[in-house]
C-alpha positions, 0 to 999 in steps of 0.5 A: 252124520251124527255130531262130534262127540266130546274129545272129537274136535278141536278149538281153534287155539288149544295145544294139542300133541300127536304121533304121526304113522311115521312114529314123528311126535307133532306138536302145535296150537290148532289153527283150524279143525275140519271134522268131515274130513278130520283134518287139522291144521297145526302152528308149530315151532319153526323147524328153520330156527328163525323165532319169528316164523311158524311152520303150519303143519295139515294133519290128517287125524286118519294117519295119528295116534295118541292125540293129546290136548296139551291146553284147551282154549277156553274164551273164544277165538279172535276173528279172522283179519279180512282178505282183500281180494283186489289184493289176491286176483291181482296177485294170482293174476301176477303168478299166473302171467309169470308161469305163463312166461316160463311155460312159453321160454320152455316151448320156444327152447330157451336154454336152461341158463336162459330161463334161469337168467329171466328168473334172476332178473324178474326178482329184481325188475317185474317189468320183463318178459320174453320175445321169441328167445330175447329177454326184453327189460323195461321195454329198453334192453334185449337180452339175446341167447347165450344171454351174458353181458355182452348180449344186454343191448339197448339205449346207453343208459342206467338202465342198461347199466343196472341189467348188466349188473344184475347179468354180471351177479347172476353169471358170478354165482352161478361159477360160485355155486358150480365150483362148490359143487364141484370141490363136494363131488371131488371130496365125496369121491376122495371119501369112496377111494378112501373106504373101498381101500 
């Protein structure tokens, strides 16, 4: 394969501009350029509005037109910060332990309410798993099917205390969020009467 020729790659930190296929206009500074597959990853302004974040955007160059450098990097990149890989086999050992667990909650036929229960609760206390269809927390409190407040058994404590809250919260919001739905279904379906009379 022949080498880039100018205008054919991409410095790590210019601006460049681009039309997607979809007519979209993309533009961002080059986080990375891969010219085999004619890849490009872009940084651009962050669509949730938050001035602090940054949404990375892959572009396949096969699927854009009119692509523009904005400005070209002149000195050189700075280098990239260093991985520790302790770090990340803990925490894909992590990940992977979780999907397991919820892998295993669907095979036993642990209801939906259940499995979203467990989920509630691991955000806030990592130390859960499942046993059969019971949640078990810290190794001190079961929860057990139709998981509500009064299925969290275990030693009287605050630890019992502090699941029953997060139970509690979790039921609450969930009523909340159901009965939003429910008032949108109510006022969408007021809107069809409404234009089919």
């Amino acid at each position: 394969m022949a080498a880039p020729g100018p205008g054919e790659y991409f410095s790590v930190g210019s601006h460049v501009s681009c039309i997607t296929c979809l007519g979209q206009r993309l533009q961002g500074e080059v986080v990375a350029f891969d010219y085999p597959s004619k890849m490009l990853t872009l940084k651009c302004a962050p669509s949730s509005g938050k001035p602090n974040l940054s949404d990375v955007v892959l572009v396949n160059l096969a699927y854009v037109s009119d692509v523009d450098v904005i400005s070209d990097r002149a000195e050189t990149p700075p280098p990239l910060a260093s991985l520790n890989f302790n770090k990340l086999v803990t925490r894909a050992r992590a990940e992977k332990e979780d999907k397991l667990s919820q892998a295993y909650a669907v095979s036993a036929g642990v209801s939906v309410e259940g499995q979203q229960l467990f989920l509630t609760i691991h955000k806030t206390i990592k130390d859960c798993k499942w046993q059969e269809k019971n949640i078990i927390v810290m190794d001190d409190v079961v929860i057990s099917p139709p998981y509500q407040v009064d299925n969290c058994k275990g030693k009287e404590g605050s630890a019992l205390s502090h699941v029953r809250k997060i139970v509690e919260k979790h039921f609450r919001e969930v009523e909340s969020q159901k009965s939003v739905q429910h008032s949108q279904q109510a006022q969408q379906t007021q809107k069809d009467s409404a234009l089919s009379s």
